[in-house]
C-alpha positions as CSV (number, residue, x, y, z in Angstrom):
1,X,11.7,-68.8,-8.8
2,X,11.7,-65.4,-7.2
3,X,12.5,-63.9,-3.9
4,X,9.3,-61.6,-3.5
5,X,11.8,-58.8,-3.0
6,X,10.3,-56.4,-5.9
7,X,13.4,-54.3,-8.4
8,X,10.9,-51.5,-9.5
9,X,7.6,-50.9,-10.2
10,X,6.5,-50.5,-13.4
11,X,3.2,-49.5,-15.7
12,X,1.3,-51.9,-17.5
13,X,0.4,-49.2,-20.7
14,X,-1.7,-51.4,-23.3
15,X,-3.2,-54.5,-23.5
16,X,-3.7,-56.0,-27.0
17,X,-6.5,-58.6,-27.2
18,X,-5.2,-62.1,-28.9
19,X,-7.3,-65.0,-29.6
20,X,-7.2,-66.2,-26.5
21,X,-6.2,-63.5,-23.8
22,X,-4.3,-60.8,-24.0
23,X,-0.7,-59.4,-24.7
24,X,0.5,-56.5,-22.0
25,X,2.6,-54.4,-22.8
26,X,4.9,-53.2,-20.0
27,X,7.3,-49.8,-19.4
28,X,9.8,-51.7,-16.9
29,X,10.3,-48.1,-15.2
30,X,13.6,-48.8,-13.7
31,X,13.7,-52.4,-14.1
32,X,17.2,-53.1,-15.9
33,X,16.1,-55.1,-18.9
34,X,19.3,-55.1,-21.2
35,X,20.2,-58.6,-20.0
36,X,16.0,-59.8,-20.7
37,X,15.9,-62.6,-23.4
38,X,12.9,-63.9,-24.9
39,X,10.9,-67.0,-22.5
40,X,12.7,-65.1,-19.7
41,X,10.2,-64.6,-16.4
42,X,9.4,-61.5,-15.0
43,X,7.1,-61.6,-12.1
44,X,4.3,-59.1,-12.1
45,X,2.6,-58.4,-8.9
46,X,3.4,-61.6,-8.0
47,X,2.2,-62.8,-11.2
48,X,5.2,-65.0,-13.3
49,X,4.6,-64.3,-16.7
50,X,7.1,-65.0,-19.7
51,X,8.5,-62.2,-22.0
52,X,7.7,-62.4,-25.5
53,X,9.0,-59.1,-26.7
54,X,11.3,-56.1,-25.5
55,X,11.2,-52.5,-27.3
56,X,13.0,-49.8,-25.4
57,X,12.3,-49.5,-22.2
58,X,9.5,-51.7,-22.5
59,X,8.7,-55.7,-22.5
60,X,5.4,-57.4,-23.5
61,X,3.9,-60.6,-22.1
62,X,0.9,-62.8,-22.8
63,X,-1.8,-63.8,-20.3
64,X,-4.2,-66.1,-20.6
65,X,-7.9,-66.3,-19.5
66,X,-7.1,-68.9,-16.9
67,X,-4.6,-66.3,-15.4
68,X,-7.3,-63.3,-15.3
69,X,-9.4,-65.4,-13.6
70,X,-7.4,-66.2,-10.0
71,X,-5.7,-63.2,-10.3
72,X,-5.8,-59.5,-9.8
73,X,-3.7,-55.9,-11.4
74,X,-3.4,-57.6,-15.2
75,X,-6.4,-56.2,-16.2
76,X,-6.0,-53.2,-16.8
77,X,-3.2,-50.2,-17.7
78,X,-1.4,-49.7,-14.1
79,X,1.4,-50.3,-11.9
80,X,2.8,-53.2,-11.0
81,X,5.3,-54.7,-9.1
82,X,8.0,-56.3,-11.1
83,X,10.8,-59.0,-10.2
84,X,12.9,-60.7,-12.5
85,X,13.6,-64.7,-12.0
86,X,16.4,-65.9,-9.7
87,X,19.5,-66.4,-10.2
88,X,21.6,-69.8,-8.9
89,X,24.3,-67.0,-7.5
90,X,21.6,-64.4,-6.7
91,X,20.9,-63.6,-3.0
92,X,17.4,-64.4,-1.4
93,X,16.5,-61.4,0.2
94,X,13.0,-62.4,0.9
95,X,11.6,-65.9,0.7
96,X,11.6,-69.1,-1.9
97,X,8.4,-67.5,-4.2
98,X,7.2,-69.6,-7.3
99,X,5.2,-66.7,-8.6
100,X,1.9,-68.9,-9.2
101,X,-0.6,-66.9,-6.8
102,X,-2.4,-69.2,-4.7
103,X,-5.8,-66.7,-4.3
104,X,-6.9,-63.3,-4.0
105,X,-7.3,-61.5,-0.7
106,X,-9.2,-58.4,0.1
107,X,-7.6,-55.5,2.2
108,X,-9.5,-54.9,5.1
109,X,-7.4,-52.4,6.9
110,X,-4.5,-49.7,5.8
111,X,-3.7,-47.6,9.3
112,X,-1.3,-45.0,9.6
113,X,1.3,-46.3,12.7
114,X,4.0,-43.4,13.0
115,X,5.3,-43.4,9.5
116,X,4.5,-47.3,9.2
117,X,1.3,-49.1,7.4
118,X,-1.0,-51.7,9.7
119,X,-2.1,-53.7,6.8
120,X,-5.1,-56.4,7.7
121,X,-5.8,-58.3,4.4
122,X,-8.5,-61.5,5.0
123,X,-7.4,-64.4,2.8
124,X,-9.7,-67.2,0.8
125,X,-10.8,-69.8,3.4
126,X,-8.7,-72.1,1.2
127,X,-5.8,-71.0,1.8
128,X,-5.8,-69.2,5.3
129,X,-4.5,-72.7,6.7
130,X,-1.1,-71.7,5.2
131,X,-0.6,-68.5,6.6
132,X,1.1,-68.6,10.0
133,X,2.5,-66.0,12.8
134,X,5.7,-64.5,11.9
135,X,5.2,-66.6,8.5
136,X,5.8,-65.6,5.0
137,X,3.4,-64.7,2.4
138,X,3.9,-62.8,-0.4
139,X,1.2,-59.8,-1.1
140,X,1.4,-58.6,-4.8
141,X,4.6,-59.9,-5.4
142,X,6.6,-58.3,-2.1
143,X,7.7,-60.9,0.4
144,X,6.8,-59.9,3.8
145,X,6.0,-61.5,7.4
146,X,2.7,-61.8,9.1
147,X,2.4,-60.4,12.7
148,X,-1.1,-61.8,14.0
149,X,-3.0,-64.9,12.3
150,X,-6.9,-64.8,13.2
151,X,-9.0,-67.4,11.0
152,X,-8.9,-66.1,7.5
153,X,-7.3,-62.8,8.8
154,X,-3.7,-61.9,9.2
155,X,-1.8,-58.6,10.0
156,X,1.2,-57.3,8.0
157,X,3.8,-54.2,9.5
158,X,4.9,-52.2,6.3
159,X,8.1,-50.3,6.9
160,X,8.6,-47.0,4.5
161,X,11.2,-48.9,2.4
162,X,8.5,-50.8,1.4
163,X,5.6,-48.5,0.9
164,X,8.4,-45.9,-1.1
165,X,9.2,-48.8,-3.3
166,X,6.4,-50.8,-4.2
167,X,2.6,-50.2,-5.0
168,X,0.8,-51.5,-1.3
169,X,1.6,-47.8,-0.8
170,X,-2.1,-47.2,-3.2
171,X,-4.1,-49.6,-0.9
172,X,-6.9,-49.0,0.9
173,X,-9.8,-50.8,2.4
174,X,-11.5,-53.0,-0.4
175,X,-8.4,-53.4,-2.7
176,X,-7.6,-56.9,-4.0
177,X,-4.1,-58.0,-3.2
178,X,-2.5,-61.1,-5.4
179,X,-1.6,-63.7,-2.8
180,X,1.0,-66.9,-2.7
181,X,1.6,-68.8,0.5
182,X,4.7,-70.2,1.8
183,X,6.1,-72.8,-0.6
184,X,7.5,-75.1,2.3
185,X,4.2,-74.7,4.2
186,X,2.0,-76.2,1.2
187,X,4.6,-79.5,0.4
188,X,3.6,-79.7,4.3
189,X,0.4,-80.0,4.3
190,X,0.5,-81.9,0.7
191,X,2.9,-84.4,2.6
192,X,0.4,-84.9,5.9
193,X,-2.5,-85.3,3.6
194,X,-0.4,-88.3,1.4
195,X,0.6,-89.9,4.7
196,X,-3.3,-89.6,6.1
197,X,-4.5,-91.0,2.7
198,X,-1.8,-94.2,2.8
């Protein structure tokens, strides 16, 4: 589990083909890694993947296919936002986030508000039912609360902290965005569906 409250961004510098997939290879930036153990999780924008390695400063990961496909920033050397798991005595800064990304929504508006960012992603029909006003969803692995919910299109105030300290500062119009909905909302739905189906 994660809180969706991102501890550095870092740069995904290689990616090794394997049989199936590939291996990243990560420089954590200033992600503190000298407590990272092997099968530890590390989210990576928004992504949870599990360390296989760590060399200096650096950590590698393996992702499969299946991940590629639904997802978005693994791709290809970049940054990426990166959270380590939770903690039992850790504080939740942000929200309850599983780090399994639910679909990928496309950025359709990055305005200047003062010093602020407007940002209007649309979401995947699928799961636009999730996403509520003054909700939670997480955007590339940073939790954050929606303003206005219009169909498949939801609004999202981005304060500096947040734009100096993650990568949504790089979006623009047209940018993919790694999305997970609220946990509590989807056991919800999952729950009213069970009952209807009884």
């Amino acid at each position: 589990m994660f809180s969706g409250i991102v501890a550095a961004v870092g740069r995904i510098t290689q990616l090794t083909p394997r049989e199936v997939g590939y291996r990243l290879t990560v420089d954590a930036g200033k992600l503190n890694i000298g407590d990272v153990a092997l099968g530890d999780s590390i989210a990576h924008n928004g992504v949870c993947l599990t360390v296989v390695a760590t060399e200096g400063g650096c950590f590698m990961v393996d992702v499969s296919p299946e991940t590629l496909s639904c997802t978005v920033g693994l791709d290809a050397p970049g940054p990426v936002n990166l959270e380590k798991a939770l903690r039992l005595n850790d504080v939740i800064g942000g929200h309850l986030v599983s780090g399994h990304v639910d679909g990928v929504g496309e950025v359709l508006r990055f305005d200047a508000v003062g010093d602020n960012r407007l940002l209007e992603i649309r979401a995947p029909e699928e799961i636009a039912k999730f996403i509520a006003r003054k909700g939670s969803i997480v955007v590339d692995g940073t939790s954050l609360t929606t303003n206005e919910v219009k169909g498949t299109d939801f609004t999202i105030n981005l304060i500096p902290h947040t734009l100096e300290n993650t990568t949504l500062n790089r979006l623009q119009p047209g940018s993919k965005v790694n999305l997970e909905v609220d946990l509590i909302a989807r056991y919800c739905e999952r729950l009213l569906s069970a009952a209807q189906e009884a």
